[in-house]
N, C-alpha and C positions, 0 to 999 in steps of 0.2 A: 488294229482296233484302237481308238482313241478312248482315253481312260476319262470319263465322267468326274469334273469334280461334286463334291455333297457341298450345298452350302449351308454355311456354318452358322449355325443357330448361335446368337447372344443370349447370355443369361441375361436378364434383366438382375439391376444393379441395386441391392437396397442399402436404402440407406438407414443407417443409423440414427437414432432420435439424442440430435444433441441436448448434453445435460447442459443446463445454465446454472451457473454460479449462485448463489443468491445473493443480492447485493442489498449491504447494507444500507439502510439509513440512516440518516443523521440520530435521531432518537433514537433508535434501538443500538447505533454504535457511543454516544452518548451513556447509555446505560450499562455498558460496560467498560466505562471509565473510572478508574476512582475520583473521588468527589472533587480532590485537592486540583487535582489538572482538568477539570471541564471547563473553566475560564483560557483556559490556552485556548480549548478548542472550539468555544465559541469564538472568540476573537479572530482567529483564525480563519475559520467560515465565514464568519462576516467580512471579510477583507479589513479588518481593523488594525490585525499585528502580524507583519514579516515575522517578525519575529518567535511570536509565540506559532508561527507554523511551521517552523525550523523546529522548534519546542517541541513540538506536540509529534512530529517525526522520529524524533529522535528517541522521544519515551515509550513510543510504540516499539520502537528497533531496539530501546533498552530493555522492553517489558516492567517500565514505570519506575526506574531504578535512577535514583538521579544522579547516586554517586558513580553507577557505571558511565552517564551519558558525562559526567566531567573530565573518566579516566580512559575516553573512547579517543583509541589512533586509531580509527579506521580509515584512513589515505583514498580508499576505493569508493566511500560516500559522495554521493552526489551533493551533497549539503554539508561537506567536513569542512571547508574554503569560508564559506558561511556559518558554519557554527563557531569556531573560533573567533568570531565580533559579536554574536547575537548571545551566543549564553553566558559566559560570564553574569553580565547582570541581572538575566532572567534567574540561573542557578540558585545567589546569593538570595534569593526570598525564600 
C-alpha cells in the first residue's frame, strides 16, 4: 500500500509593522544646538561653507566640545583628511 502524502499547510507570514526612525528636521534639529554653532549649520545647509559642514560634523561627534574636536586623532573619520585644512581657522574664532 502506497503511503499518502498530507499536504503541507503554510502558516501565513506576518509581518511585523516597521518602526520608523523619526527624522529630524532642520528647525527642530536647529533647536537643539547651542546658539554659538547655529551659524556653522546654516551655512552649511545652504551650501555656503565646506567648511563649516566639516564643522558642524565634527561638533556633533564632539558633543559641542571644541577643545576635543582640535585634540581629535581619530584616523578612521571620514572627514579627519579634511579637517586638518578646514579647522584650524574655523577653531581660532
Amino acid at each position: 500500500m502506497a503511503k499518502t502524502k498530507k499536504p503541507k499547510t503554510k502558516k501565513p507570514k506576518t509581518k511585523k509593522p516597521k518602526t520608523k526612525k523619526p527624522v529630524l528636521n532642520r528647525i527642530s534639529r536647529l533647536g537643539m544646538i547651542p546658539k554659538e554653532f547655529k551659524n556653522h549649520y546654516r551655512r552649511a545647509w545652504n551650501h555656503r561653507g565646506g567648511k563649516d559642514a566639516i564643522y558642524a560634523f565634527c561638533l556633533e561627534c564632539m558633543k559641542f566640545d571644541k577643545i576635543k574636536i582640535k585634540l581629535c586623532k581619530n584616523t578612521a573619520c571620514p572627514l579627519y583628511e579634511y579637517k586638518m585644512d578646514a579647522l584650524p581657522k574655523i577653531c581660532q574664532k
